[in-house]
Steps between C-alpha positions, in 0.01 A plus 500: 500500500617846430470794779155494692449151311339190635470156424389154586708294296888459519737770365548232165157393459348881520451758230573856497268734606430833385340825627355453851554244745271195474317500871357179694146426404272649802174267403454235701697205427349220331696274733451436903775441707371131535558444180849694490555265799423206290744566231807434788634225558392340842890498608541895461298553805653266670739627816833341605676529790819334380533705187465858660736435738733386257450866331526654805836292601646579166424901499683475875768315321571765220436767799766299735787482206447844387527656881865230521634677185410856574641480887784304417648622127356884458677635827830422309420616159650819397259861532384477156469164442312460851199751416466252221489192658241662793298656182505123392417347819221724609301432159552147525408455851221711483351306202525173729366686761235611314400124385456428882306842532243299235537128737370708792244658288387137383462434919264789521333310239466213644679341222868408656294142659192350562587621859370858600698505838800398304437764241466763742789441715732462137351856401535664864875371517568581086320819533625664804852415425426756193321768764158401350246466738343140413172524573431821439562452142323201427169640641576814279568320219245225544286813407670576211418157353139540612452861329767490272425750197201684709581894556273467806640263728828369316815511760824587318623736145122619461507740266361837561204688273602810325325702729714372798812581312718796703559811276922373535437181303518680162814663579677151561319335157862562349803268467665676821185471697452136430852396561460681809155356606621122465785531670280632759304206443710248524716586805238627731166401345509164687571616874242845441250203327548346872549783730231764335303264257628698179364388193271325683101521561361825668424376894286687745809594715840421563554183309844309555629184467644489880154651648348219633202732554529679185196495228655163277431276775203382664499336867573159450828610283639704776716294728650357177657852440646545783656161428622641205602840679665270754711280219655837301571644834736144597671582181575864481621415871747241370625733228546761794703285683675388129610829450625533810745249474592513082416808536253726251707463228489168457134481556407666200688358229440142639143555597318836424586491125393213422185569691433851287580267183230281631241777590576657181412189305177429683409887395563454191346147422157582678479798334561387132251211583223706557571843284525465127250710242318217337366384896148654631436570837089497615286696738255323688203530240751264298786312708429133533757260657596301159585812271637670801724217505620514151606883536839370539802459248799220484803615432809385366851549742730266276721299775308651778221336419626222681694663807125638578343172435314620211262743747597727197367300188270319690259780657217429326459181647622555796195721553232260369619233692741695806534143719678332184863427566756733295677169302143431399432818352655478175360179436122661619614788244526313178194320584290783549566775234364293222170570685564857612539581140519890495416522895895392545761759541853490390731731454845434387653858531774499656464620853741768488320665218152422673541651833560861319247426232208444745665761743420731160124378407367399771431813697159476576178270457155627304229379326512528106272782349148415343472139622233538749520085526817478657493856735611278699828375380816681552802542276861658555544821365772753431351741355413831764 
């Protein structure tokens, strides 16, 4: 596909497109998810303890050796082959960290075993060693899956109507502006997400992901935040008393790097998912859970694919079907987009490219002009 382009066949199967993008139908599918359920394989839903471990082990692996070689070798190197080797380290280790990120994701899920207490106490441990609060996010996010695509009551990147754009937003609609507004994005968009709910849902108060009282949560959720609270706070103790003896130095390039490489990376793959110019977004006259569901985009991150256990080219499954274990997925995928005909979307651009092109036309949401049948359908704009 060319810029703003969409498809739902593979890179060397489609054809080029010209003029405007080609959106996602917004009728209702002639499918259910029953019978998008049917056309998977039994096996793909199938959840084994043995083989997530064994992903898990190996990502601790690749962590472990990579953590030996940049303690033991870099401190030697000379000055300018050093910045190198960290520059090297941190994007490597942050990848890997970035594919357990997505195993402690699956947890929240309830798709690491057939075993919820097991799940939750993988995801707590996973999760707070990366100063996410576990529970909080999977309730949050549990949400998202539930009112994915809905401008109402969706959780996370909902896009705002022109009317709720600030009068600065057409002064950064320029290369400068966007460069400057990912960045922003991508280093502190994940702990503001958590701290101050940006980018997410409009609450009726104070809404955080460490308030156990805040607006997200209801009653029964409660003491499972401050078991969240309570695991991040263990960890940023034990990097207190790490810096205190390797000192602060050391800290950061072996830990805190690799951790904004990893919050950087879940930015920017959420995000791409679920922003793109061919995918509607519904008000409540229109939102249904099925085509809410398909308002999301896979996405093609070459190697990476992989060292994020295909969350990234997988998505659109993974939200139909959001207990189905990761090395399932692909197989699930292939199955199903013969069905999904033009309600599958895939878009090979290279991410790169992607982030600034939907940083560029996807400002905004409104309905199209003249089509009093679909007032309630919302597409990205540019245009102010």
């Amino acid at each position: 596909m060319g810029a703003g382009g969409r498809t739902s066949v593979p890179p060397s199967q489609r054809k080029p497109e010209s003029g405007s993008v080609k959106r996602v139908p917004i009728s209702k599918p002639p499918f259910t998810l029953g019978e998008i359920k049917k056309a998977i394989p039994p096996h793909c839903f199938q959840r084994s303890l043995f083989r997530s471990f064994s992903f898990l082990i190996y990502d601790f692996i690749l962590i472990s050796l990579f953590y030996y070689a940049a303690t033991t070798y870099i401190p030697y190197l000379p000055l300018p082959l050093s910045f190198v080797a960290w520059a090297v380290y941190w994007a490597v280790q942050g990848s890997v960290m970035t594919g357990v990120w997505v195993i402690a994701h699956e947890c929240g899920h309830h798709a690491f075993s057939d075993y919820q207490w097991v799940d939750d106490t993988v995801g707590l441990i996973l999760h707070s060693a990366l100063l996410v609060p576990y529970f909080s996010w999977k309730y949050s996010h549990r949400r998202h899956h539930s009112n994915t695509g809905s401008l109402e009551r969706d959780e996370v990147f909902v896009p705002k109507k022109r009317s709720s754009i600030g009068c600065w937003a057409k002064y950064l609609n320029n290369p400068v502006g966007r460069f400057f507004s990912v960045t922003i994005q991508l280093t502190l968009g994940w702990p503001l997400y958590l701290m101050f709910n940006v980018a997410g849902r409009p609450y009726d108060g104070f809404a955080c992901h460490y308030n156990p009282y805040g607006p997200i949560y209801n009653d029964r959720e409660r003491l499972q935040i401050y078991v969240s609270d309570v695991g991040v706070l263990a960890v940023s103790y034990g990097l207190y008393r790490l810096v205190l003896a390797k000192g602060l130095a050391w800290v950061v390039c072996v830990y805190g790097v690799p951790l904004l490489i990893v919050n950087a990376f879940l930015v920017m793959i959420t995000y791409l998912q679920h922003t793109h110019p061919a995918l509607p977004h519904y008000d409540s006259s229109e939102w249904d859970w099925l085509r809410g569901a398909l308002t999301t985009v896979d996405r093609d991150y070459g190697i990476l694919n992989k060292v994020f256990h295909n969350i990234t080219d997988t998505h659109v499954a993974h939200h139909l079907f959001s207990t189905m274990p990761h090395y399932n997925a692909m197989e699930a995928t292939r199955a199903i987009r013969p069905l999904l005909g033009e309600y599958y979307s895939f878009d090979g651009t290279p991410v790169y490219k992607a982030i600034f092109r939907e940083a560029k036309e996807c400002l905004f949401v409104e309905p199209d002009e003249g089509e009093q049948s679909s007032k309630g359908v919302f597409w990205f704009r540019n245009k102010f």
